[in-house]
N, C-alpha and C positions, 0 to 999 in steps of 0.2 A: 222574381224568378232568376235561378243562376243556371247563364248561359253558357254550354261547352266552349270549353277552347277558351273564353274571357278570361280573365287576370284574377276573378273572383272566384270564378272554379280551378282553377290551377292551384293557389293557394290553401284553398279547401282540400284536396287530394293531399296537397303535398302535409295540412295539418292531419289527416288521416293516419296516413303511412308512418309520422312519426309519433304517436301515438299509439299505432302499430308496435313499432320499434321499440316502444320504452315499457311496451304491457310485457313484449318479450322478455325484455331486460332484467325485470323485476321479480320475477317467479321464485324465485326463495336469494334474500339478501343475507349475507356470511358477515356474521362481524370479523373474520378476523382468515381471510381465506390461505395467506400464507403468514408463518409464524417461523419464529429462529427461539434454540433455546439452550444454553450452557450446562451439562451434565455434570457432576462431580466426578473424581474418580473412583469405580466400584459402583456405579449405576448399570445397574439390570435391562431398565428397563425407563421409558418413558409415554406417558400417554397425553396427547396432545388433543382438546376437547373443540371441535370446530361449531362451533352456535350457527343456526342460522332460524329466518322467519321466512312466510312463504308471503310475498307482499302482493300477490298478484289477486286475481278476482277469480279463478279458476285452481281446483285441487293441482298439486304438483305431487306426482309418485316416483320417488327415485326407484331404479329398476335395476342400476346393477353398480355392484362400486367394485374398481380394480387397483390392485397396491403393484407397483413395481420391485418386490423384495418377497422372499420367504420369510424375511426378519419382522417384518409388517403386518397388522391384521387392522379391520376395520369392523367398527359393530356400529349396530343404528337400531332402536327402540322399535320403530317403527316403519315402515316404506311411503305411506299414504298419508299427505298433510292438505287440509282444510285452508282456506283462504286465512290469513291473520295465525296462524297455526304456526308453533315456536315449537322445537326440538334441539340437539345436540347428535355430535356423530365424534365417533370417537376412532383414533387412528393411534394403536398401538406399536410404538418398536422398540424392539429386541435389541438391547445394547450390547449385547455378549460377544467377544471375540469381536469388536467395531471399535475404532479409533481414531481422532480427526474430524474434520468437517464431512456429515454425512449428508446426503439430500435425498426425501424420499420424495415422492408424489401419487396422489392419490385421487383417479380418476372417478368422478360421479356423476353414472348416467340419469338424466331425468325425460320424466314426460309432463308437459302443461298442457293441461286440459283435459277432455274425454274424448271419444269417437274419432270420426274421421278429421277432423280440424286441432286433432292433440300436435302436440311441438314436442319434437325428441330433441334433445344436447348434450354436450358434456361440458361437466366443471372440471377444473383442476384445485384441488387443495396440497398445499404444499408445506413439508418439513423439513427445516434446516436444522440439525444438532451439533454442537462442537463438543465432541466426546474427550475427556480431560483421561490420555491414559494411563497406565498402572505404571509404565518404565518405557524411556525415551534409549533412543543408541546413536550414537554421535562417535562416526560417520556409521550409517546404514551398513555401509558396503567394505570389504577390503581389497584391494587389487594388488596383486604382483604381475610381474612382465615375466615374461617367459624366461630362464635363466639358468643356467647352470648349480646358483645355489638361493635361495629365498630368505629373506631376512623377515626376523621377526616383526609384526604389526602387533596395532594396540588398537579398539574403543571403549569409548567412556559408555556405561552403563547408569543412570539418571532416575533413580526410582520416583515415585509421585510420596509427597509429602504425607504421612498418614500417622495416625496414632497406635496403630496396628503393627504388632511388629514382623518382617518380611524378611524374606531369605528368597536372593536369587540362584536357581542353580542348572547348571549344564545338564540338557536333555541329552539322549542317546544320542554318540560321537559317531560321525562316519569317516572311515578307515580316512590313511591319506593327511590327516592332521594331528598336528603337536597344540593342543590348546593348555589355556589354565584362568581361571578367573578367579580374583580375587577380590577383597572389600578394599574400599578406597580410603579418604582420608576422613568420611562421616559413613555414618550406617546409609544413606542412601544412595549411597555413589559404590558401582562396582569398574575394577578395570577386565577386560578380556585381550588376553596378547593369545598368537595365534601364528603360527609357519606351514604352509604344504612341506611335506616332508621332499617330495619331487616337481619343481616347477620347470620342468623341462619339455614337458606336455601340456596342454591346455584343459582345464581342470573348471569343476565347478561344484559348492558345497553349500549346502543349507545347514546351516548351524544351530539347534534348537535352545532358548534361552526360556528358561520356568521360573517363575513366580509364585510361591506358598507364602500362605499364611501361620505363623506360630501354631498353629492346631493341625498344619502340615494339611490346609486346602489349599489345592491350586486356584491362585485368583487369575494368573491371565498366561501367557505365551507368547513367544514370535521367535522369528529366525534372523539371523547374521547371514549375509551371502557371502557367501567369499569366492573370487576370482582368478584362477591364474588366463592370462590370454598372451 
């Protein structure tokens, strides 16, 4: 007989509770719950396949899944998995108009069990993509100082290597600037020089920079800021 309060029922408890603890734990196992993954450049789209098995001894019903993005969707075959019971979940993003290191994450609500003794929780699964872009600008920014008169600036325009042949060109000009962009010393490299016509005032410009394809589709976009302060 195990008597309360002894060394023997203590340790008893406390192997209950963790056994508790690892029945929780176990409710659907993720091979692979955050993932990283290198796009080329002119990737649309990526879909990222999360596996998991449900290892517990009790059905697990995920119940609601949330993307932190418009760019993001989530699908799942099914909601309700059986003990030993294997699926996939699939977490779509939208690469268009994204560049750089992106991070999504992808919350999944579940319930273990049935009735009143069910277990509600959330997972996180998670996505890191390094999106490889269409054309880099070096430096981002241009600054002039407030001044009487404004001296020409220049960036390097960087296009992404492709077999495709590209044309960058100047979107709609807003008043206020002297620009001109030209091809550099290989087809991938543009220069852009650039003067406020008045930098006596403090001033601010988004610059529109496009990107087609020989068949004259726009493959991407971005803007030059330019600064008088």
């Amino acid at each position: 007989m195990i008597v309360f309060g002894s060394t023997v029922a203590r340790s008893a408890r406390s192997l209950l509770l963790l056994l508790g603890a690892l029945s929780l734990q176990a409710e659907l196992e993720w091979d692979q719950a955050q993932q990283s993954v290198e796009l080329p450049v002119g990737a649309k789209q990526h879909v990222a396949t999360y596996a998991f098995t449900n290892r517990s001894d009790q059905p697990v019903t995920i119940i609601d899944l949330q993307v932190d993005c418009d760019c993001t969707t989530a699908a799942l075959p099914q909601r309700a998995f059986a003990p030993g019971e294997s699926s996939e979940l699939k977490l779509t993003l939208d690469t268009r108009g994204l560049e750089g290191e992106v991070n999504r994450e992808l919350l999944v609500k579940l319930r273990h069990g049935e009735g009143a003794g069910a277990q509600v929780k959330t997972v996180s699964l998670q996505l890191k993509a390094l999106i490889t872009p269409w054309f880099t600008l070096s430096p981002r920014v241009l600054f002039w100082p407030l001044s009487a008169q404004a001296e020409e600036r220049s960036l390097t325009v960087q296009l992404a290597t492709t077999d495709r042949p590209l044309q960058l060109r100047l979107g709609d000009l807003p008043s206020g600037l002297e620009t001109h962009l030209s091809l550099g010393t290989d087809p991938t490299t543009y220069m852009l020089t650039a003067r406020p016509t008045d930098s006596t005032q403090a001033a601010s410009w988004h610059l529109p920079l496009q990107l087609y394809a020989g068949d004259d589709e726009l493959l991407a976009e971005s803007s030059v800021y330019l600064l008088v302060r």
